[in-house]
TORPA-4810 file (N, C-alpha, C, O; in nm, 3 decimals):
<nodes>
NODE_1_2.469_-5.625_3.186_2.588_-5.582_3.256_2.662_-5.474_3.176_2.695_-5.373_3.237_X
NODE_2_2.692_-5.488_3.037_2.727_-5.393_2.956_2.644_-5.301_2.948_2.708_-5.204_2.909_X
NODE_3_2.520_-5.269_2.964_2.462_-5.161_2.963_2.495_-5.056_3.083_2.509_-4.934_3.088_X
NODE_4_2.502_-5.164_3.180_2.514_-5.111_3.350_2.648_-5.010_3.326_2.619_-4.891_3.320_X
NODE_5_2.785_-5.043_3.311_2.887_-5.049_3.284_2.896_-4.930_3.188_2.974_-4.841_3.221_X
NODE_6_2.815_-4.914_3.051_2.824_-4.818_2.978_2.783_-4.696_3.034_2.844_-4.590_3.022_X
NODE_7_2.643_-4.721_3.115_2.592_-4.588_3.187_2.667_-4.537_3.261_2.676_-4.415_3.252_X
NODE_8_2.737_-4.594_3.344_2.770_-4.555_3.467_2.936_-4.470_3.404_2.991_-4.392_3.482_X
NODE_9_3.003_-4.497_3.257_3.050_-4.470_3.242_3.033_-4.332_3.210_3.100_-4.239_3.255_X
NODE_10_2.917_-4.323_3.110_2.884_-4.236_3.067_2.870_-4.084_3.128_2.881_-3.975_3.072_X
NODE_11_2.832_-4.129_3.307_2.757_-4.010_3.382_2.900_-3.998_3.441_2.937_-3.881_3.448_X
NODE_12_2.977_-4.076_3.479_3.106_-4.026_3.509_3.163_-3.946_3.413_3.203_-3.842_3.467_X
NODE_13_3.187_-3.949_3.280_3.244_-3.882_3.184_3.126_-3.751_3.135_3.158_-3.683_3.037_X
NODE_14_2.999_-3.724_3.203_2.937_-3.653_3.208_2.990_-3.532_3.329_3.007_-3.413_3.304_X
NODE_15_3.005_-3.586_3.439_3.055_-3.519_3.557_3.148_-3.465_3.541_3.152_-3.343_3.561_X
NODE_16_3.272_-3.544_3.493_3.390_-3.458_3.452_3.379_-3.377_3.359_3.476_-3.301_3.355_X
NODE_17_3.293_-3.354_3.268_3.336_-3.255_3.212_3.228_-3.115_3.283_3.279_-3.005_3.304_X
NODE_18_3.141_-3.130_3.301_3.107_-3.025_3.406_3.145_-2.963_3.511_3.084_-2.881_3.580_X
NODE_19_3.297_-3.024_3.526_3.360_-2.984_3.693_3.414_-2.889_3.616_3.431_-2.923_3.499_X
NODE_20_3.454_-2.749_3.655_3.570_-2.668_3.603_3.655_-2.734_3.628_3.640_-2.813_3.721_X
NODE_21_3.784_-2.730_3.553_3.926_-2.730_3.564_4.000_-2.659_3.626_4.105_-2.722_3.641_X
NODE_22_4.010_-2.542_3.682_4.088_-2.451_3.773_3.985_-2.350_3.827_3.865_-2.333_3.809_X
NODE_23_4.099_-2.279_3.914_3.995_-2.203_4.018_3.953_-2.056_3.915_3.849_-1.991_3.915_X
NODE_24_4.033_-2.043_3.861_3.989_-1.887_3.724_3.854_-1.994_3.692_3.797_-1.958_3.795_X
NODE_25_3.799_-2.053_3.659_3.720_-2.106_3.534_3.597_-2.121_3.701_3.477_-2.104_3.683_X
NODE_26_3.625_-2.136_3.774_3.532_-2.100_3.844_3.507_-1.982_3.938_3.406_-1.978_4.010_X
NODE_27_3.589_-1.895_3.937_3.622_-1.765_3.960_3.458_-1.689_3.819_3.347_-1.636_3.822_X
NODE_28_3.546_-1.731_3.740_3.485_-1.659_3.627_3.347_-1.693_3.586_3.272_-1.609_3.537_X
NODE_29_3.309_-1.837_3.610_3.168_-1.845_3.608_3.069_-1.834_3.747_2.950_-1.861_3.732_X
NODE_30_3.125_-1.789_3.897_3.080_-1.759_3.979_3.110_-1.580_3.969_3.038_-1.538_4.060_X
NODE_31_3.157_-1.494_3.925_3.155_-1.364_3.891_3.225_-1.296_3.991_3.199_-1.178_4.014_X
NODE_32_3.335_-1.374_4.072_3.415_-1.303_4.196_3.536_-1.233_4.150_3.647_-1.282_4.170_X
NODE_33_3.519_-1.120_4.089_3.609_-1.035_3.986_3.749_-0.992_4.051_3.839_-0.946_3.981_X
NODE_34_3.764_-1.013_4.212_3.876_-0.985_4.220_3.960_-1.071_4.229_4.078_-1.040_4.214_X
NODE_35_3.925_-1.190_4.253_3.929_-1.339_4.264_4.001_-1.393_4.104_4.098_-1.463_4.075_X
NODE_36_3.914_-1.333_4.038_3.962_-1.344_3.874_4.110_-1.288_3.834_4.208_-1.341_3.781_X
NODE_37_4.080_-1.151_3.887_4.211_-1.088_3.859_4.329_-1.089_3.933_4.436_-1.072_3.875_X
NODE_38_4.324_-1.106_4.045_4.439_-1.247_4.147_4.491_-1.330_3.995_4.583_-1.309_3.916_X
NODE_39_4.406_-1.407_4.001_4.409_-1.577_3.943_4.537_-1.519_3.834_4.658_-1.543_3.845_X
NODE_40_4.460_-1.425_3.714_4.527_-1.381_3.638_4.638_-1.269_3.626_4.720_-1.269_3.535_X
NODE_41_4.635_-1.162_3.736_4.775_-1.101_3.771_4.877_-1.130_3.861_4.998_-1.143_3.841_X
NODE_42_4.799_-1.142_3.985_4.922_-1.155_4.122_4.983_-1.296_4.091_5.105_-1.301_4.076_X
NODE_43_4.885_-1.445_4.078_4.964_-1.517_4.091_5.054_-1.550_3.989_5.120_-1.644_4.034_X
NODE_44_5.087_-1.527_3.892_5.178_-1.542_3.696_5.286_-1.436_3.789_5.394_-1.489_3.814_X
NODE_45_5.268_-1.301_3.841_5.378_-1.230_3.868_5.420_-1.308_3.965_5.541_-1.325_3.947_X
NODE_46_5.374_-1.381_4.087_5.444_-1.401_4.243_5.505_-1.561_4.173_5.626_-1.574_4.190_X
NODE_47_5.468_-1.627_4.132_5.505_-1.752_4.093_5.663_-1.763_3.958_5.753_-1.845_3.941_X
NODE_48_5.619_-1.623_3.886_5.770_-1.666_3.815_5.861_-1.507_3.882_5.942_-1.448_3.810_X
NODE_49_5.837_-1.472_3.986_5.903_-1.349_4.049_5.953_-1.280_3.977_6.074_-1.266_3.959_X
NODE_50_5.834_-1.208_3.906_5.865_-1.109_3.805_5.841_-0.967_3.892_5.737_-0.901_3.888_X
NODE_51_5.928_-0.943_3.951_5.941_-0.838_4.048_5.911_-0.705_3.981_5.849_-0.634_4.060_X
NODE_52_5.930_-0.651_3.880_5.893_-0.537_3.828_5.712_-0.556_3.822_5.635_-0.470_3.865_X
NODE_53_5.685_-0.636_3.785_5.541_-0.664_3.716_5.461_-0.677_3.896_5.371_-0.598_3.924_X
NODE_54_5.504_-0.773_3.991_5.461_-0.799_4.121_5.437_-0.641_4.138_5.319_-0.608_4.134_X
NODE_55_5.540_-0.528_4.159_5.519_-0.445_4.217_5.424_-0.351_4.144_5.349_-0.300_4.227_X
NODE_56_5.402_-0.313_4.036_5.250_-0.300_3.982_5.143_-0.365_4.031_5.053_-0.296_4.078_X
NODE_57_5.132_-0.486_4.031_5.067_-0.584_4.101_4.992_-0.503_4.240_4.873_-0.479_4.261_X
NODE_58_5.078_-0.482_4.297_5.030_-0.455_4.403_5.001_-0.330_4.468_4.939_-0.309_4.573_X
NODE_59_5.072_-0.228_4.365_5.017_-0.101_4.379_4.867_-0.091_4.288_4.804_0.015_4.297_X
NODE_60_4.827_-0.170_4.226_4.687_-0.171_4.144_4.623_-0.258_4.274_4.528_-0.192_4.318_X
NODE_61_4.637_-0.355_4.335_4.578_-0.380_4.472_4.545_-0.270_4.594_4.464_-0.290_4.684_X
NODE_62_4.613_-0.171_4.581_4.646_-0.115_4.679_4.484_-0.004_4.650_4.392_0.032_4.723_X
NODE_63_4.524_0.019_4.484_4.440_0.110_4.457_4.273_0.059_4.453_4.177_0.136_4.447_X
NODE_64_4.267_-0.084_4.457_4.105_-0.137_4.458_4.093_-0.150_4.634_4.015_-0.226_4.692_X
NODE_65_4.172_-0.070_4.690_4.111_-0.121_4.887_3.974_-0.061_4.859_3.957_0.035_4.784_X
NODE_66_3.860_-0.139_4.938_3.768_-0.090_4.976_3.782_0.019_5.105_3.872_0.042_5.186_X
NODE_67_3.641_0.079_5.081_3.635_0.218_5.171_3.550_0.141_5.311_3.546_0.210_5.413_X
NODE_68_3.498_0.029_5.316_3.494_-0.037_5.376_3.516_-0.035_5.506_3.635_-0.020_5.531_X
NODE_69_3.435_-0.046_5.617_3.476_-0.075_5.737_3.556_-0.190_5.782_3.479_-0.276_5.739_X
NODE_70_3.685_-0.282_5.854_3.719_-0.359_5.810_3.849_-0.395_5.714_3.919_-0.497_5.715_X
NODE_71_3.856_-0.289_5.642_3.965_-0.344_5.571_4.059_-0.234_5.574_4.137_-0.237_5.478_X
NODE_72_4.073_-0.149_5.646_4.162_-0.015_5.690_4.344_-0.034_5.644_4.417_0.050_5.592_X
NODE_73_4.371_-0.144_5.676_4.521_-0.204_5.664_4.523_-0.213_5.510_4.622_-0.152_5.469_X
NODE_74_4.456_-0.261_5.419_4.450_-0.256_5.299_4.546_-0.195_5.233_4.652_-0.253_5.209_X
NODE_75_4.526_-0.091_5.202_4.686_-0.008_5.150_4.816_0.009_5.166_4.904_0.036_5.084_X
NODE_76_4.821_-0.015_5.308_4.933_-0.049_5.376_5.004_-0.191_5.339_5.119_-0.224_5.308_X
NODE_77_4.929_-0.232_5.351_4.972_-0.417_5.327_5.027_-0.410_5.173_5.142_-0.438_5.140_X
NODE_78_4.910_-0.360_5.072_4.958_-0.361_4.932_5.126_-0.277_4.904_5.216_-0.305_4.824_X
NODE_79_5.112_-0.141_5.032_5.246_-0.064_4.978_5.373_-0.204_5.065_5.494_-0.185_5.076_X
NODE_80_5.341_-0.261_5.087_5.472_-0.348_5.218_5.477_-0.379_5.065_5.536_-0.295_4.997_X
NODE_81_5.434_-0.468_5.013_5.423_-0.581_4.896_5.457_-0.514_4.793_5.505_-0.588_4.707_X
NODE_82_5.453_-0.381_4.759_5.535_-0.329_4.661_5.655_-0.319_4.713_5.736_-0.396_4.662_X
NODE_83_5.686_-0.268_4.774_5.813_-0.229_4.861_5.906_-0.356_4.854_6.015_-0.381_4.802_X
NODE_84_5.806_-0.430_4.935_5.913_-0.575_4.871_5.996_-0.626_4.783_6.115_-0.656_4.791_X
NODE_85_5.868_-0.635_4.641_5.847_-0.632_4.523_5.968_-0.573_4.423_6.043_-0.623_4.340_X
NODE_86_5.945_-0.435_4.479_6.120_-0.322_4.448_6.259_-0.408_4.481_6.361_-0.413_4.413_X
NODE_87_6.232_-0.471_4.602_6.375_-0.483_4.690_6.397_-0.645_4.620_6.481_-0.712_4.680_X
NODE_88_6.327_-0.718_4.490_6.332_-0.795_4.477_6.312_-0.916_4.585_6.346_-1.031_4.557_X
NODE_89_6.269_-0.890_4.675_6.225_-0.993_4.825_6.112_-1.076_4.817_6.008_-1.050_4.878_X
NODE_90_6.125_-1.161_4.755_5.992_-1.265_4.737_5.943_-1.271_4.888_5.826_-1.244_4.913_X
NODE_91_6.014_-1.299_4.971_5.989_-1.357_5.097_5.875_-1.232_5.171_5.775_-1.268_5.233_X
NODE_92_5.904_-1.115_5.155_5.852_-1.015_5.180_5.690_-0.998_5.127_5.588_-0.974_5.192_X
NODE_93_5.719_-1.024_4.953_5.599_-1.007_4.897_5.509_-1.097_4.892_5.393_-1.081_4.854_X
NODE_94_5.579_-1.232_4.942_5.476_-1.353_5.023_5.405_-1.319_5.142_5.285_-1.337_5.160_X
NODE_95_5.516_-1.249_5.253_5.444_-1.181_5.360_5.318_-1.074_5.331_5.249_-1.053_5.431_X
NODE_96_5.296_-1.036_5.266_5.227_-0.891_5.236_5.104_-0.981_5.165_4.986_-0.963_5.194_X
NODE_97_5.150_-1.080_5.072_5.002_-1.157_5.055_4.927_-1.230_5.173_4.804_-1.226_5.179_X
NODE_98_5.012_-1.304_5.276_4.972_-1.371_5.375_4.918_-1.320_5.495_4.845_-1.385_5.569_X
NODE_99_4.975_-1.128_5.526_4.938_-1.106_5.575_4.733_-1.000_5.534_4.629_-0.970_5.593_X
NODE_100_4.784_-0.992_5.428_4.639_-0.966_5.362_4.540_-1.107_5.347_4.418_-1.088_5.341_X
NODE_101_4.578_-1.211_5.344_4.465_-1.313_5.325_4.438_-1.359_5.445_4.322_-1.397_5.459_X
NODE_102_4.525_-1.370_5.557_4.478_-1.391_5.724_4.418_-1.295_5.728_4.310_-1.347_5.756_X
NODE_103_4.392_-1.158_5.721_4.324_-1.087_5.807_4.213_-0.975_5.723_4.158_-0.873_5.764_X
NODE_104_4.209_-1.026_5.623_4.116_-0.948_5.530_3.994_-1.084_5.440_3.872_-1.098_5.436_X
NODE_105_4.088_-1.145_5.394_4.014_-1.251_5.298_3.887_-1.321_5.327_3.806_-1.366_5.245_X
NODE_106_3.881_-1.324_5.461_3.697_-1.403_5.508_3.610_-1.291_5.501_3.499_-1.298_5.449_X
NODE_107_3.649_-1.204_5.543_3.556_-1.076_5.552_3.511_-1.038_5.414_3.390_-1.032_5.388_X
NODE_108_3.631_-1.006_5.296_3.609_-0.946_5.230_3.541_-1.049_5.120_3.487_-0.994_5.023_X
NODE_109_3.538_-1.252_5.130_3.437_-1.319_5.110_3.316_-1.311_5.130_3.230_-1.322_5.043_X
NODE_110_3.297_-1.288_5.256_3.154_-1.272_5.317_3.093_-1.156_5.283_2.971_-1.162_5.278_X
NODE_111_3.150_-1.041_5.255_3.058_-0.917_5.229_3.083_-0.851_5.107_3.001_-0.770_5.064_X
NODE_112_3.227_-0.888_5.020_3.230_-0.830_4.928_3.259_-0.891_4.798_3.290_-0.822_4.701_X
NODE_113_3.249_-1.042_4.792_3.294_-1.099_4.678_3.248_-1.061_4.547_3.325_-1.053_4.451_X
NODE_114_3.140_-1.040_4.541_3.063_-0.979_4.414_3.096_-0.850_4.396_3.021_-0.801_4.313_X
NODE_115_3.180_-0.770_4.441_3.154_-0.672_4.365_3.265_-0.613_4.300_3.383_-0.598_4.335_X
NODE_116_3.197_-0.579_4.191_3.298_-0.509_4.065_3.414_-0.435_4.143_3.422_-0.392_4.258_X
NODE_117_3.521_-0.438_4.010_3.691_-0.393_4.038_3.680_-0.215_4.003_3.650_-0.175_3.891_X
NODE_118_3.709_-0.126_4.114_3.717_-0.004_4.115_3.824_-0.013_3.965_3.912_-0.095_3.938_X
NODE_119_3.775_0.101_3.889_3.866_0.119_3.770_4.012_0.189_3.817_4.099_0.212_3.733_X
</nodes>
């Protein structure tokens, strides 16, 4: 029974440590680079509303739109979200993310997750 008990502990405490811990740590070992740099710019700026830093944020978004068929609104959306960003308007620069992840984010999963961040 103690053996039973030890194993079963064991592969549980095996499992956990093979799960990543956050979505960067699996961002980063699945290689979805823009996904990464979200994790690590937009959300640290949108979460402590560091409005100077957001609006960089999102003019460096603006500047990785793909040429892409599909994602045409892209720049536009990023300049709302700076604009926001300026006017100190969280509410705004929530809009400008929400409206970029409804209507861009499956697509740009499905066809473009892998690929490298325009410099």
């Amino acid at each position: 029974m103690f053996r039973v008990l030890l194993s079963a502990c064991l592969m549980s405490a095996t499992v956990a440590l093979a799960l990543p811990a956050d979505a960067g740590a699996v961002a980063r070992e699945a290689g979805f680079p823009l996904q990464q740099w979200m994790i690590g710019n937009a959300t640290p700026a949108m979460s402590r509303e560091e409005y100077d830093r957001l609006e960089k944020v999102f003019q460096r978004i603006g500047a990785m739109a793909p040429n892409e068929r599909g994602f045409e609104a892209w720049p536009a959306v990023s300049r709302a979200g700076a604009a926001a960003a300026a006017r100190h308007d969280i509410e705004g620069a929530r809009h400008a993310c929400k409206d970029c992840h409804d209507n861009m984010r499956a697509e740009y999963k499905r066809t473009l997750r892998m690929r490298p961040l325009p410099r």
